[in-house]
Biopython code that builds the backbone (N, CA, C, O; Angstrom):
import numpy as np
from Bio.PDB.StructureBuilder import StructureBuilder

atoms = [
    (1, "UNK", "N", (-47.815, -29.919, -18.935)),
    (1, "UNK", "CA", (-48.653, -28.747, -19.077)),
    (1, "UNK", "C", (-49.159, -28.277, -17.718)),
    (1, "UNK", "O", (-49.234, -27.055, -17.589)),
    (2, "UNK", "N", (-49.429, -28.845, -16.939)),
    (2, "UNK", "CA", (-49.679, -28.951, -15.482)),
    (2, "UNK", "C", (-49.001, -27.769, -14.821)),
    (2, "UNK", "O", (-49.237, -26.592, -14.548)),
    (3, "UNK", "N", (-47.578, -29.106, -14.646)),
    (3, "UNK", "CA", (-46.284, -28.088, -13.902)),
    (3, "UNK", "C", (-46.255, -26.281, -14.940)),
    (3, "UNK", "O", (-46.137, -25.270, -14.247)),
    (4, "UNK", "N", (-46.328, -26.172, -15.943)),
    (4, "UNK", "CA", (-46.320, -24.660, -16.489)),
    (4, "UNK", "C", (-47.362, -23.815, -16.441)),
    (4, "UNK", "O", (-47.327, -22.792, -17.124)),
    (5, "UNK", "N", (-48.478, -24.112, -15.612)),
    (5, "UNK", "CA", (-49.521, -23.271, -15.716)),
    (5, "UNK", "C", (-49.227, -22.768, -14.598)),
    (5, "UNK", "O", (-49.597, -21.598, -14.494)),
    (6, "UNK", "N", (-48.416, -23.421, -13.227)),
    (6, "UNK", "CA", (-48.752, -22.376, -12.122)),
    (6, "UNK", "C", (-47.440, -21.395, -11.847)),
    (6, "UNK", "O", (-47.331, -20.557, -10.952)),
    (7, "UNK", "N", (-46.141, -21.864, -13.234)),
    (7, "UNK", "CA", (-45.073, -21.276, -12.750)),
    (7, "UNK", "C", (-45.558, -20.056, -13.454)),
    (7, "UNK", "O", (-45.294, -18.977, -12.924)),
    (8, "UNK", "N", (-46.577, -20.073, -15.147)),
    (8, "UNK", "CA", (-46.693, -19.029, -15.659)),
    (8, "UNK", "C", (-47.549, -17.767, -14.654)),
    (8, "UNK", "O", (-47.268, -16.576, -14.522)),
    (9, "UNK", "N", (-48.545, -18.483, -14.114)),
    (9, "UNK", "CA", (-49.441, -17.868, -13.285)),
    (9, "UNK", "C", (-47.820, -16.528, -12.313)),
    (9, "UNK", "O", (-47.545, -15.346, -12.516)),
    (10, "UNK", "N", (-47.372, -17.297, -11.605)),
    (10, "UNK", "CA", (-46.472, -16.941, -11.079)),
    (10, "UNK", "C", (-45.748, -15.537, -11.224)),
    (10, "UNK", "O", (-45.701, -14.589, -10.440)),
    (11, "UNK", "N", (-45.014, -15.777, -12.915)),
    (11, "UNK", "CA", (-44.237, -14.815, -13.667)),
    (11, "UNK", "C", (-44.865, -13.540, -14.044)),
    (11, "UNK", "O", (-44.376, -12.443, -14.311)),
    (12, "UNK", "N", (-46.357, -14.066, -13.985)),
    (12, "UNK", "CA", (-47.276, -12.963, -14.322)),
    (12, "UNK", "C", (-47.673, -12.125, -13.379)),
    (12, "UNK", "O", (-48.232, -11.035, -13.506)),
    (13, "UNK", "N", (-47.254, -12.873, -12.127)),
    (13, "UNK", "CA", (-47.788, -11.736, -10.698)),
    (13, "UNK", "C", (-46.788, -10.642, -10.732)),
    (13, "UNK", "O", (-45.568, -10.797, -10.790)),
    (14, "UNK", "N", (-47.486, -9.429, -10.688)),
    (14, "UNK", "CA", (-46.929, -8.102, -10.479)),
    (14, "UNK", "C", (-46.677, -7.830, -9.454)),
    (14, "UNK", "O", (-46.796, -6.614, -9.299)),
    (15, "UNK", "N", (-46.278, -8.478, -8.347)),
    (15, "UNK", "CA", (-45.608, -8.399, -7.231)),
    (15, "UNK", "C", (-44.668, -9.197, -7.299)),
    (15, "UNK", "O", (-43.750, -8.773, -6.596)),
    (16, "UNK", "N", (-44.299, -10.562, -7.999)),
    (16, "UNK", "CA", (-43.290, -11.101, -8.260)),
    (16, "UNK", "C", (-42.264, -10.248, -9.388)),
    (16, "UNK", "O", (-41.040, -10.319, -9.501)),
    (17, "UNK", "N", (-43.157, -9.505, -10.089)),
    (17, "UNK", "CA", (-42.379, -8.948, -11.269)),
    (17, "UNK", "C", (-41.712, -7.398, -10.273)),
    (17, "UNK", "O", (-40.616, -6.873, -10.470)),
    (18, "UNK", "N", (-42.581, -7.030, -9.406)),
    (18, "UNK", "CA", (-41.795, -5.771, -9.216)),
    (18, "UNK", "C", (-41.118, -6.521, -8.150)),
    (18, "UNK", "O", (-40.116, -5.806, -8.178)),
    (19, "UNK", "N", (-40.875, -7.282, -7.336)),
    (19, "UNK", "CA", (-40.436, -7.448, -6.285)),
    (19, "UNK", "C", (-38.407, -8.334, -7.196)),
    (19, "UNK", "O", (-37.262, -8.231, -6.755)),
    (20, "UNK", "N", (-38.791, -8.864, -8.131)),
    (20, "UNK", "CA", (-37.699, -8.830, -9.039)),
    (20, "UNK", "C", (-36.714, -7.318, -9.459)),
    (20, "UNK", "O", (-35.600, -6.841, -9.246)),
    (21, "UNK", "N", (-37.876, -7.030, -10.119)),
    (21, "UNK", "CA", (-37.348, -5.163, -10.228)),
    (21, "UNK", "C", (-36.528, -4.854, -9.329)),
    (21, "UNK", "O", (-35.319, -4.723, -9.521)),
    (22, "UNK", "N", (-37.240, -4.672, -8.006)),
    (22, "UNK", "CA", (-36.702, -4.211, -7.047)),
    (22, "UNK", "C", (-35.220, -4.706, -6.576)),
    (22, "UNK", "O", (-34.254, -3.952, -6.465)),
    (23, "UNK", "N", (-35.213, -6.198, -6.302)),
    (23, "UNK", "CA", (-34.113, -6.629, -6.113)),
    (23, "UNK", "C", (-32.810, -6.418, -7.219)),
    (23, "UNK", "O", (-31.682, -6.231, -6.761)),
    (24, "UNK", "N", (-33.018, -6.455, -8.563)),
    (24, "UNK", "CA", (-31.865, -6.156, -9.554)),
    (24, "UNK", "C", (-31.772, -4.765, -9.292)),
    (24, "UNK", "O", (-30.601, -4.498, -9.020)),
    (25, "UNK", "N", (-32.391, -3.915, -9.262)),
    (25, "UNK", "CA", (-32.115, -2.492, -8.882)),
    (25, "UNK", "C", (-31.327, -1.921, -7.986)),
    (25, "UNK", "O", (-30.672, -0.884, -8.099)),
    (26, "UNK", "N", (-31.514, -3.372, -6.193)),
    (26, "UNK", "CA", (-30.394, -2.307, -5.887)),
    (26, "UNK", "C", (-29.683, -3.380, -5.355)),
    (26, "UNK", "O", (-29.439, -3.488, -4.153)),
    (27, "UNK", "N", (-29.162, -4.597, -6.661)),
    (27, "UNK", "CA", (-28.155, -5.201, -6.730)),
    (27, "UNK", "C", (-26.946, -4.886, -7.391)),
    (27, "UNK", "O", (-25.765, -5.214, -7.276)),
    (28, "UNK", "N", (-27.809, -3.928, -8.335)),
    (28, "UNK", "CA", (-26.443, -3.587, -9.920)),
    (28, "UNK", "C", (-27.008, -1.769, -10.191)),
    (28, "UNK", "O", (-26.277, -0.885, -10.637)),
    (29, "UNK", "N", (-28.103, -1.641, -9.880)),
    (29, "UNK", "CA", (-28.023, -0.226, -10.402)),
    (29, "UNK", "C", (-27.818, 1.412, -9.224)),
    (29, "UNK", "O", (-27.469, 2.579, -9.402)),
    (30, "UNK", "N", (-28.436, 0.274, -7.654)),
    (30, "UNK", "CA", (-28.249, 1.467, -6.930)),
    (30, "UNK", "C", (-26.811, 2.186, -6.486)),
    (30, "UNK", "O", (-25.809, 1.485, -6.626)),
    (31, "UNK", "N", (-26.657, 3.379, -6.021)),
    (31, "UNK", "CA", (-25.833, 3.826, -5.574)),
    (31, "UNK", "C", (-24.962, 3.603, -5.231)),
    (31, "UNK", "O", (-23.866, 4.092, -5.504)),
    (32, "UNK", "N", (-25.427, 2.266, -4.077)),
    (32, "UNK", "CA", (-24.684, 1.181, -2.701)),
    (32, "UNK", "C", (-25.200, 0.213, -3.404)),
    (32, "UNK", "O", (-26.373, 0.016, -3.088)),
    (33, "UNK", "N", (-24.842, -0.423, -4.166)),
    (33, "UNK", "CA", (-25.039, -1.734, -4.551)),
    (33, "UNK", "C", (-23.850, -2.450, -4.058)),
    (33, "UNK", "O", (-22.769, -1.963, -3.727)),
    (34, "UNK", "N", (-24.260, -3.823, -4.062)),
    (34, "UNK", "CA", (-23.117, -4.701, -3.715)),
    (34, "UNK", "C", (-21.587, -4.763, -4.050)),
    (34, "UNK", "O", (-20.753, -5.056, -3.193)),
    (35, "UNK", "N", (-21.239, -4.443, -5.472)),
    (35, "UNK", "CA", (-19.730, -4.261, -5.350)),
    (35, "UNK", "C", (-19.248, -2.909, -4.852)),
    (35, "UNK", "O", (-18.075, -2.614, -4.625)),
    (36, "UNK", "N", (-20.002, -2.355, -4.754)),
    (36, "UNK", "CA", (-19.402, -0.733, -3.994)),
    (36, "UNK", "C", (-19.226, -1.189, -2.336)),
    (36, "UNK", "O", (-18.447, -0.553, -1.626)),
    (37, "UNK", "N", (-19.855, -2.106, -1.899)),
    (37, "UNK", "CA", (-19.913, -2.335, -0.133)),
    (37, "UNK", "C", (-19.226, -3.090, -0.215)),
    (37, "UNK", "O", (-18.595, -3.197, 0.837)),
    (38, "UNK", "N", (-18.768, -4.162, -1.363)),
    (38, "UNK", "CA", (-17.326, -5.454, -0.819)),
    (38, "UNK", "C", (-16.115, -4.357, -1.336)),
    (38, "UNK", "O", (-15.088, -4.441, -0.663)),
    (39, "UNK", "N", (-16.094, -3.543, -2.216)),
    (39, "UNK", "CA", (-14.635, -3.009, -2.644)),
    (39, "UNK", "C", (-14.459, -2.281, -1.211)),
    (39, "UNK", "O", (-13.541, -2.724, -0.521)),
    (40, "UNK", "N", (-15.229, -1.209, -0.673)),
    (40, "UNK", "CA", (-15.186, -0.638, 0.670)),
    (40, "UNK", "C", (-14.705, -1.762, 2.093)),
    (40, "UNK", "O", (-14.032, -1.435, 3.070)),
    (41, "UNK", "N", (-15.205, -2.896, 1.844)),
    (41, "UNK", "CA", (-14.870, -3.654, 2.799)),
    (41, "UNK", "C", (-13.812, -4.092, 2.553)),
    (41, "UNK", "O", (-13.322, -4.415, 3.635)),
    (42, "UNK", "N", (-12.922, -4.376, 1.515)),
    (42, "UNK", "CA", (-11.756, -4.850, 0.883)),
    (42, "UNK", "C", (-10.906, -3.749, 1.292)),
    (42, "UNK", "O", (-10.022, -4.200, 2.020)),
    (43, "UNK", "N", (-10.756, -2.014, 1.072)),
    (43, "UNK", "CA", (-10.329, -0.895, 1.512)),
    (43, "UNK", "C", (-10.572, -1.166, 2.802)),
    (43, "UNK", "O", (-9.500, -1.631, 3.190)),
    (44, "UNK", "N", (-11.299, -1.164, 3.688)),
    (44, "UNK", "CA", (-10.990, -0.929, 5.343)),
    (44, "UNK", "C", (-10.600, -2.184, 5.637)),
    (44, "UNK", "O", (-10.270, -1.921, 6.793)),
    (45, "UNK", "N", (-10.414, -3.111, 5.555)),
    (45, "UNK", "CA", (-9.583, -4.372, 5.504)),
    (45, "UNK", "C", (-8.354, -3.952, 5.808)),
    (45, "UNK", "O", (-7.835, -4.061, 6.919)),
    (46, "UNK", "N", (-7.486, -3.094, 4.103)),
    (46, "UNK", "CA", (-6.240, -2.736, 4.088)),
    (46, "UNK", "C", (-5.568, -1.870, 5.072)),
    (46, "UNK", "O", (-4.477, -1.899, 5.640)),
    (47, "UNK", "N", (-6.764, -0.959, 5.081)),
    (47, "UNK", "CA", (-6.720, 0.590, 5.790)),
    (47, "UNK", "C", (-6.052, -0.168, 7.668)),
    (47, "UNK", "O", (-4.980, 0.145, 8.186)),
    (48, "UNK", "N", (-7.204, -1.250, 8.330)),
    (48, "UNK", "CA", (-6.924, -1.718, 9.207)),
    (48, "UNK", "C", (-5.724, -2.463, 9.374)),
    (48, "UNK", "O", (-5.429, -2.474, 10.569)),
    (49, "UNK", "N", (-4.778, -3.189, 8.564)),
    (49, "UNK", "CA", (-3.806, -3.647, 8.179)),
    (49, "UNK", "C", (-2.681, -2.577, 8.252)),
    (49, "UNK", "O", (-1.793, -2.836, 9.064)),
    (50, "UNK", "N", (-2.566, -1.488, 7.589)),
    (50, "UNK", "CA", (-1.609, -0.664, 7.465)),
    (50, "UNK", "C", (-2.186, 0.321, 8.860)),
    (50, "UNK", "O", (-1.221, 0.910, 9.346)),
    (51, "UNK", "N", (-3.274, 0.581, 9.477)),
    (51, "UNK", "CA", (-2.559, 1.002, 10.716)),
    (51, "UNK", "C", (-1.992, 0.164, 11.833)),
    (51, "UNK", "O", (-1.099, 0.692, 12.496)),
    (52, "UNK", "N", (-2.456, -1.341, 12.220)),
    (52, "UNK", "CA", (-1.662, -2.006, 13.046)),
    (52, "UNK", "C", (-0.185, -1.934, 12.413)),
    (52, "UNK", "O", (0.617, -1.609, 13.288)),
    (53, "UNK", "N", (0.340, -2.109, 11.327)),
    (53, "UNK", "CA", (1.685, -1.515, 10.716)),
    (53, "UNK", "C", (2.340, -0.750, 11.272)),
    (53, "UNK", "O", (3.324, -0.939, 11.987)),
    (54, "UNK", "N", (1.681, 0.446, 10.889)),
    (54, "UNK", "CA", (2.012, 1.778, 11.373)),
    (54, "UNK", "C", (2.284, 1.587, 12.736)),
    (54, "UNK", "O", (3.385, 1.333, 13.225)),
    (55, "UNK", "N", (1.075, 1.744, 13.395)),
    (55, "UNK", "CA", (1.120, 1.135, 15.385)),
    (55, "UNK", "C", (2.516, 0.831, 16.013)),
    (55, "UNK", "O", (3.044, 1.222, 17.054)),
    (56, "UNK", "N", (2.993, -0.130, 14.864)),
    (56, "UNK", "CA", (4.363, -1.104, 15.348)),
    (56, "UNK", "C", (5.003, -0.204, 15.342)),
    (56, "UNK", "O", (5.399, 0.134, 16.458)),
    (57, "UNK", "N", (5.476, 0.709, 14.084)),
    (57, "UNK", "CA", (6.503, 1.377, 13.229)),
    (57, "UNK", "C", (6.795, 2.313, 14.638)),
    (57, "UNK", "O", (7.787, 2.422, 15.359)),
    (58, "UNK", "N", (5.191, 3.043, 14.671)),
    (58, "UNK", "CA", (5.398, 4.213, 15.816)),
    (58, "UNK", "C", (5.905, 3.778, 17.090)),
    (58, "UNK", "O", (6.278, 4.700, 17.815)),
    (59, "UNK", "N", (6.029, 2.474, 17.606)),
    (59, "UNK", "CA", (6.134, 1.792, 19.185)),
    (59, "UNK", "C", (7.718, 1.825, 19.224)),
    (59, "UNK", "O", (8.496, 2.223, 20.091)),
    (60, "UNK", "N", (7.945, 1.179, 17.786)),
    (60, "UNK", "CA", (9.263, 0.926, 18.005)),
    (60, "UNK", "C", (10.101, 2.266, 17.934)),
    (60, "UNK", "O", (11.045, 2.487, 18.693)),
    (61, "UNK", "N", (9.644, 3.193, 16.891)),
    (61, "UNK", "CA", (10.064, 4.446, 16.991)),
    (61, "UNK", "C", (10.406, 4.956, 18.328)),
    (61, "UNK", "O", (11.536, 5.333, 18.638)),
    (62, "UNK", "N", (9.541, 4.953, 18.986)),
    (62, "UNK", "CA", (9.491, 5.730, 20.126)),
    (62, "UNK", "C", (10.587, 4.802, 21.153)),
    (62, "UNK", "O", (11.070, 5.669, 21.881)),
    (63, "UNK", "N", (11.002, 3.896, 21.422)),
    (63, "UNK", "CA", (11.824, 2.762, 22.136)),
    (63, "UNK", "C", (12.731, 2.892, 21.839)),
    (63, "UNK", "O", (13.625, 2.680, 22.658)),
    (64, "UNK", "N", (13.168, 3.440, 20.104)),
    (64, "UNK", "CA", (14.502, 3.695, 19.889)),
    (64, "UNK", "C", (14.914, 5.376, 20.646)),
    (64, "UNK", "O", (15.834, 5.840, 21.319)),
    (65, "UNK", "N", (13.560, 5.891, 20.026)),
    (65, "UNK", "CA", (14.079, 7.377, 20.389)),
    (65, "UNK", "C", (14.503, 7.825, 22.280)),
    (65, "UNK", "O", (15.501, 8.449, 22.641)),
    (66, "UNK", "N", (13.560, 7.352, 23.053)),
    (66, "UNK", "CA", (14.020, 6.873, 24.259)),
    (66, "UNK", "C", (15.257, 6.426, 24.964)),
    (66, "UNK", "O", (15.545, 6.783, 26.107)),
    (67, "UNK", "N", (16.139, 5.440, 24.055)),
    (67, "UNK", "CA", (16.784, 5.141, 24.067)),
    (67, "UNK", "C", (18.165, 6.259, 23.576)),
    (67, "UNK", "O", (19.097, 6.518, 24.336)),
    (68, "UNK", "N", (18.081, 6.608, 22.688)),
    (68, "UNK", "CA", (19.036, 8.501, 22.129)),
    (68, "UNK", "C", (19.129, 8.938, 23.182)),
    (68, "UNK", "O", (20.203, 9.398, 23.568)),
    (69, "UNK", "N", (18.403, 8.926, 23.694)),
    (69, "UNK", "CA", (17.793, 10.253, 24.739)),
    (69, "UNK", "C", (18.780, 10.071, 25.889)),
    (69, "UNK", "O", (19.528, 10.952, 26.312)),
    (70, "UNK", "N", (18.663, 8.441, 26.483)),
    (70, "UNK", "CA", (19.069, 7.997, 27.702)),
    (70, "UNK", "C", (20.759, 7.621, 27.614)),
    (70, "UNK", "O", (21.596, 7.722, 28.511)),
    (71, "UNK", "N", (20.909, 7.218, 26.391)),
    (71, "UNK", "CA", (22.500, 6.388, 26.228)),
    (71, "UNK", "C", (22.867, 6.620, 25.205)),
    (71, "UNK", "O", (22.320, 6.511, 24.108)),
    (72, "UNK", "N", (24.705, 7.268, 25.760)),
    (72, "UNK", "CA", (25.252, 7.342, 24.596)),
    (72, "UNK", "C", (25.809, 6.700, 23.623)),
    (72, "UNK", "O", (25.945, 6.974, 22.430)),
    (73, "UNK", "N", (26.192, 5.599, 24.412)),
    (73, "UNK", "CA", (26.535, 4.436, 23.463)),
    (73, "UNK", "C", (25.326, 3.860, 22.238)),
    (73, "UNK", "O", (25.421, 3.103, 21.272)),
    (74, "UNK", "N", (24.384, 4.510, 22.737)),
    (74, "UNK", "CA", (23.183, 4.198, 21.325)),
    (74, "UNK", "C", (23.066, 4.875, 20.373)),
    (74, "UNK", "O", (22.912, 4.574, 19.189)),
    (75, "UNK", "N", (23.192, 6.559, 21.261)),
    (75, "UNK", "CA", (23.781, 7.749, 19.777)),
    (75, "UNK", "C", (24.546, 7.259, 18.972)),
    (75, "UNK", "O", (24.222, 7.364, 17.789)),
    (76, "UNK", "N", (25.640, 6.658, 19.260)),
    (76, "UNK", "CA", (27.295, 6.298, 18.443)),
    (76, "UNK", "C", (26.209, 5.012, 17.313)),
    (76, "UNK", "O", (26.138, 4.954, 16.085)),
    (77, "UNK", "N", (25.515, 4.149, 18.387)),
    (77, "UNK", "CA", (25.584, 3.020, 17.462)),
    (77, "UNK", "C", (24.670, 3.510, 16.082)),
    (77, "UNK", "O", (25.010, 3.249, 14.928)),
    (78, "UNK", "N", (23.319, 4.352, 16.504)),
    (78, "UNK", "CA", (22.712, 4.849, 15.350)),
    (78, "UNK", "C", (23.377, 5.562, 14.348)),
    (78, "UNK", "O", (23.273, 5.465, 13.125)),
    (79, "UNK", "N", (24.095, 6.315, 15.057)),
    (79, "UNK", "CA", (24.832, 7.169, 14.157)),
    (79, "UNK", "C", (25.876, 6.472, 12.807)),
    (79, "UNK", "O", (25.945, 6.866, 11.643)),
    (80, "UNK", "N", (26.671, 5.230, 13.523)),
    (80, "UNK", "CA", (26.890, 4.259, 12.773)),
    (80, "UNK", "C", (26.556, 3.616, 11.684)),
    (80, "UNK", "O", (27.186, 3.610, 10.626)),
    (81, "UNK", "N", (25.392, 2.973, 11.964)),
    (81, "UNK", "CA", (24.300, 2.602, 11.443)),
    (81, "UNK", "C", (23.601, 3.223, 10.063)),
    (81, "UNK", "O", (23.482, 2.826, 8.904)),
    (82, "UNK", "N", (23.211, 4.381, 10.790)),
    (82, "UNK", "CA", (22.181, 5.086, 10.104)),
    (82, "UNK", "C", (23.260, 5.998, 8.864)),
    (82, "UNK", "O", (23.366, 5.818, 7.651)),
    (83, "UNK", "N", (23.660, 6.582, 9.399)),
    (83, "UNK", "CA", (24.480, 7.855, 8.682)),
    (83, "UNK", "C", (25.954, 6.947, 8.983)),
    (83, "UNK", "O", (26.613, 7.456, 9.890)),
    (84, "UNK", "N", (26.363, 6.117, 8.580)),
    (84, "UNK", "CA", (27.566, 4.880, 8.268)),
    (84, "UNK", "C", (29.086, 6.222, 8.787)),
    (84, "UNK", "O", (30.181, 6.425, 8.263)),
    (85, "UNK", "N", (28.553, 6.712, 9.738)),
    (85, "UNK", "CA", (29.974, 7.647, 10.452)),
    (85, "UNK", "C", (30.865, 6.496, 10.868)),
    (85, "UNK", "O", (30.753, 5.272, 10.939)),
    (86, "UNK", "N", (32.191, 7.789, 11.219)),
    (86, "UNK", "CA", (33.291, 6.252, 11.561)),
    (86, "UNK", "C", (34.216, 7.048, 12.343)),
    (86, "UNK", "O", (34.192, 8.241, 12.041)),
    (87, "UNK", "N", (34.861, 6.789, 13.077)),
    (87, "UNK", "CA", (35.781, 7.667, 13.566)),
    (87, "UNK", "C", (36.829, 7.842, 12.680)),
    (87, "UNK", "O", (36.784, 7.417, 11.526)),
    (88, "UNK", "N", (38.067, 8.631, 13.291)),
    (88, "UNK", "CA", (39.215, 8.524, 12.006)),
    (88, "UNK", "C", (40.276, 7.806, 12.365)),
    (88, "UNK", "O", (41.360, 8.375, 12.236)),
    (89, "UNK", "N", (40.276, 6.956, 12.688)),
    (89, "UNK", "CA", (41.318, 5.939, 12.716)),
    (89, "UNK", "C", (40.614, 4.531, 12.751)),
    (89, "UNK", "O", (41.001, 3.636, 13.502)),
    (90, "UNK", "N", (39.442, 4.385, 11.795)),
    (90, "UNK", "CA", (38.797, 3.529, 11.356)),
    (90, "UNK", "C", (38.325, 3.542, 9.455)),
    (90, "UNK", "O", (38.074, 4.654, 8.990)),
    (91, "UNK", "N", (38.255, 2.567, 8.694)),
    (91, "UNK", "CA", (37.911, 2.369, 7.728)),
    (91, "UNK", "C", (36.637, 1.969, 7.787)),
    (91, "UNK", "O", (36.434, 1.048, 8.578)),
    (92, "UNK", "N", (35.606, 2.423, 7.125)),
    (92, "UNK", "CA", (34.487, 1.957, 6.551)),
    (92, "UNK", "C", (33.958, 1.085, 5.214)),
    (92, "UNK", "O", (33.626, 1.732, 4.220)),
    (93, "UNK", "N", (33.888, -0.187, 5.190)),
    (93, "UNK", "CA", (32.965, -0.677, 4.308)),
    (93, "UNK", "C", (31.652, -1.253, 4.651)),
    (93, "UNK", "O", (31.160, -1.822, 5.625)),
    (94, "UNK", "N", (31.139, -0.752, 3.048)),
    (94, "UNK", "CA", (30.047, -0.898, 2.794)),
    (94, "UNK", "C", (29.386, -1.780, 2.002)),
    (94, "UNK", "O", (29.299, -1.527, 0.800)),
    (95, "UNK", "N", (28.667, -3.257, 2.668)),
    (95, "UNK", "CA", (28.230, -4.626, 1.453)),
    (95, "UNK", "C", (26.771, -4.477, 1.896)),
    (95, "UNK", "O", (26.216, -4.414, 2.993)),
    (96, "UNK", "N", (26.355, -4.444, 0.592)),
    (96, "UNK", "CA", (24.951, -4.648, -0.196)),
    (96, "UNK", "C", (25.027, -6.086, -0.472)),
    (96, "UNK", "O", (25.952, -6.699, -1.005)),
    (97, "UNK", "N", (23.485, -6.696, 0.144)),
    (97, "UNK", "CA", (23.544, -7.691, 0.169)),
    (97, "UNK", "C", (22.562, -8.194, -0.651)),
    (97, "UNK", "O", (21.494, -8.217, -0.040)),
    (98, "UNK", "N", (22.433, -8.772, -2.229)),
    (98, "UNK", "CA", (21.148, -8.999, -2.950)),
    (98, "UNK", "C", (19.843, -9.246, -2.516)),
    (98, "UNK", "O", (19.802, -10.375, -2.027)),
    (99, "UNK", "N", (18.886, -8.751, -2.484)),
    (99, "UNK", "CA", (17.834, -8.755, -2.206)),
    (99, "UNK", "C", (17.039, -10.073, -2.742)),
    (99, "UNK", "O", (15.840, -10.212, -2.501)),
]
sb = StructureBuilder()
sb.init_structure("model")
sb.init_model(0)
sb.init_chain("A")
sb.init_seg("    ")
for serial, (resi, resn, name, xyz) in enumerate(atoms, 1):
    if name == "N":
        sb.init_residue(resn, " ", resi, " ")
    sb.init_atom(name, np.array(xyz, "f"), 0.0, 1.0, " ", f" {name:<3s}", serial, name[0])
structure = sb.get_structure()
């Protein structure tokens, strides 16, 4: 009986009760509550992820394109490559390799 008189005392303070309020309010009901600031942090996470991606995509882009530019033997090989050209006194095949 002891120990419950000072936790009741406690429950009954209206500064414990609003200061409760307060905290569930802008845990679950405000605006910016907590899962709105981890899903956002989870999004710029990705966001930061897919531009170092990108970053690469564009570096290497540009190293190949450089390369067009400077040598022809790289035109031929893209061209190869990319758009599977062939001269005409050559056969082309084409193996797909299961993924």
């Amino acid at each position: 009986m002891k120990f419950i008189n000072p936790v009741l005392n406690v429950l009954k303070n209206k500064y414990f009760i609003a200061g409760v309020g307060f905290l569930v309010w802008m845990c679950f009901f405000d605006p910016k509550d907590w899962g709105l600031i981890s899903a956002r942090n989870k999004k710029l996470k990705e966001l930061k992820e897919s531009e170092q991606h990108l970053t690469l995509m564009i570096k290497d882009t540009r190293k190949e394109l450089s390369l067009l530019k400077t040598d022809a033997a790289s035109i031929e090989k893209y061209a190869r490559e990319k758009f599977y050209m062939k001269k005409d006194n050559e056969d082309l095949f084409i193996v797909k390799t299961p993924q």
